[in-house]
N, C-alpha and C positions, 0 to 999 in steps of 0.2 A: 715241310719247312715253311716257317712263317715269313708271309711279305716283309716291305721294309714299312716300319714307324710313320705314323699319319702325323702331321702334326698337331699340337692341341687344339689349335681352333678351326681345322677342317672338324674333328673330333666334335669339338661342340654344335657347330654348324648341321650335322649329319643326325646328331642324337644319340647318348650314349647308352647303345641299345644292352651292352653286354652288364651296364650297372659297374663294372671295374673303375677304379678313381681314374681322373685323368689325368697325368702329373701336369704341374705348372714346366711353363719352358720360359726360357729366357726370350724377351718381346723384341725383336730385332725393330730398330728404328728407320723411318722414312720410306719414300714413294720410290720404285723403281725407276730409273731413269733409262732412256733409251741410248744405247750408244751411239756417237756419230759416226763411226766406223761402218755401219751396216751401208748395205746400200737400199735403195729406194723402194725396192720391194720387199728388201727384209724388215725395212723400218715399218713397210706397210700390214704386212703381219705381226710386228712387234706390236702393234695397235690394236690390232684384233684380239688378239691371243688377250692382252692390259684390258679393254675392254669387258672380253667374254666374262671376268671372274669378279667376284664381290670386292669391292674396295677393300673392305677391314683385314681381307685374306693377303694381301700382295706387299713388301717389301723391299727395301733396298737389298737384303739375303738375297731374292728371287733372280735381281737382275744375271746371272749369268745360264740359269734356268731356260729363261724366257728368252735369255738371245739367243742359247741352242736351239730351243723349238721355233723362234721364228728363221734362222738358218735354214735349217731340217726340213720347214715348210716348204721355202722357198726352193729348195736345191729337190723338193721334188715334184713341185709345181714344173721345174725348167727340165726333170727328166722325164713325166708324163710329157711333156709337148715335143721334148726330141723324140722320143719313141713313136710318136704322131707323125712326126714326120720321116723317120728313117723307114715307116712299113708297117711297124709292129715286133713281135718275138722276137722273129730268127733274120739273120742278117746274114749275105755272103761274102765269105771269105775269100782268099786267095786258091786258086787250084779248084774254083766253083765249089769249095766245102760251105754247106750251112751252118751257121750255129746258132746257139743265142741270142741275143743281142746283149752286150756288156752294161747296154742301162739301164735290165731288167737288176742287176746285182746294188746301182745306185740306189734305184727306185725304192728296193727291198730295203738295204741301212737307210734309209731316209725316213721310212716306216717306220722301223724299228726305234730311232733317235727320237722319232712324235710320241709315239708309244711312249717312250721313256720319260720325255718330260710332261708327258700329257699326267701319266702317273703322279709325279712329283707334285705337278702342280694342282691335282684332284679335277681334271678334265676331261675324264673317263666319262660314257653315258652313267656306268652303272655309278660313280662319285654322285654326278649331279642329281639321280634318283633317291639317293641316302640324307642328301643336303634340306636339310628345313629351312623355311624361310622365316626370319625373325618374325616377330612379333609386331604388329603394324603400332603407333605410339599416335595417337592425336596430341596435338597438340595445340589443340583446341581449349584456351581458361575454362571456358564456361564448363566444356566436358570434364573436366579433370576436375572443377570445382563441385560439379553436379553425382559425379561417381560415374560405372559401367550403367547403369540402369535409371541417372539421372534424376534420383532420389535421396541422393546421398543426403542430405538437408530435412528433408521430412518427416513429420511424425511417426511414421512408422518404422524406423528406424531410428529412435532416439530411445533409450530406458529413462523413466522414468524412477524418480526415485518416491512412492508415495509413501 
């Protein structure tokens, strides 16, 4: 079964190694904003998360994306630190039973929610290994008026008409 749909400009970012067209998509407008809903840790990985990715990649589409995964982060930053402190694993019950501990189950969907938008958002290692980096652009007059090899102007480079 095939994944889901990249979008087109992770696609162009990556290189389109398979040669298959890329369809155009409809260009969703403006910058993510952050909600003020979150709280101070989720806005703080809201930040990171805005950060880590290419500016031309991220949209106001994204924003409900990126508050899941900055959520998801958060809620398992705060279930590694309870787990830190209740012991570890197994936790005991009532009538001295052991068991699990209930915020290995958190821990796990929390995972799982990064996983998911990490996906979406092309935040995967193996995404960021496929991603090429544009094209570096001087823009430098001189260079640009000069050519790549700064001969652009030269005789040797000019036909002659004799």
């Amino acid at each position: 079964m095939a994944g889901p749909r990249k979008p087109a400009k992770i696609r162009h970012l990556e290189g389109n190694r398979s040669q298959t067209p890329i369809p155009r998509e409809i260009e969703p407008q403006g910058r993510p904003r952050c909600p003020g809903h979150l709280t101070e840790a989720e806005q703080a990985r809201w930040k990171d998360i805005v950060a880590s990715l290419p500016v031309e990649v991220l949209t106001r589409a994204d924003e409900q994306v990126i508050e899941r995964m900055a959520v998801a982060w958060t809620a398992y930053r705060e279930a590694c630190e309870a787990l830190r402190k209740t012991g570890g694993t197994l936790v005991d019950r009532q009538f001295g039973n052991v068991v699990r501990n209930p915020l290995l189950i958190v821990k796990k969907q929390t995972v799982e929610e990064m996983n998911s938008c990490g996906m979406q958002l092309g935040l995967s290692p193996a995404a960021r290994t496929r991603i090429a980096a544009p094209p570096e652009v001087d823009d430098d007059p001189l260079a640009v008026l000069l050519g790549p090899q700064g001969k652009a102007w030269s005789d040797e480079n000019r036909k002659f008409d004799n």
